[in-house]
ZAMARGU-4260 file (C-alpha; in steps of 0.2 Angstrom, whole numbers, plus 5000, padded with zeros to 4 digits):
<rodrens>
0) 5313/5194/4430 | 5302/5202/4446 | 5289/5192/4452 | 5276/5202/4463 | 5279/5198/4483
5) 5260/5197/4487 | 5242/5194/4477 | 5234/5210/4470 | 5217/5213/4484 | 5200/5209/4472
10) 5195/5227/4474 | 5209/5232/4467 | 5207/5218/4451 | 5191/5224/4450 | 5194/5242/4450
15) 5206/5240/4437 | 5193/5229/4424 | 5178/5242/4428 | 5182/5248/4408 | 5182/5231/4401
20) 5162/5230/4400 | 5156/5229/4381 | 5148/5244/4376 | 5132/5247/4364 | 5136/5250/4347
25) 5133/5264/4339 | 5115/5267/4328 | 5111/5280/4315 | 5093/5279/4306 | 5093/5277/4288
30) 5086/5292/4278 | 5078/5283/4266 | 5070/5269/4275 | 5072/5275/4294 | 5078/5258/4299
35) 5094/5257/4312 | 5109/5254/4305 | 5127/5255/4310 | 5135/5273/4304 | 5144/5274/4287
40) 5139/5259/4280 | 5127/5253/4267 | 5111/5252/4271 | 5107/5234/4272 | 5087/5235/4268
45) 5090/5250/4252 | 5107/5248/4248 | 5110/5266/4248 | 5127/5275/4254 | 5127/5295/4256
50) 5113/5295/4244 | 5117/5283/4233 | 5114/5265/4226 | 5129/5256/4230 | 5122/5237/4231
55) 5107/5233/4223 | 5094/5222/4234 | 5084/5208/4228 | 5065/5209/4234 | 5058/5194/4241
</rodrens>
């Protein structure tokens, strides 16, 4: 099994974890309510899916 001879530099460690950041997720407005919400799902304040009631949702 090779082993490596010397220690990898910390430039080079951090150059190689510059993609492993998190990244926002992505937000579509609800047509119905214009609330964000994560693309193709439900909508969690209508319960509405491509124009539709999928889930129904109790109001307080």
């Amino acid at each position: 099994m090779p082993n490596p001879k010397r220690r990898h530099s910390k430039r080079r460690t951090s150059t190689r974890r510059a993609h492993d950041h998190l990244k926002k997720p992505a937000l579509a407005t609800c047509p119905d309510s214009g609330m964000a919400m994560m693309p193709h799902r439900v909508s969690p304040h209508t319960g509405k899916y491509k124009g539709r009631e999928v889930v129904e949702i109790e109001e307080a």
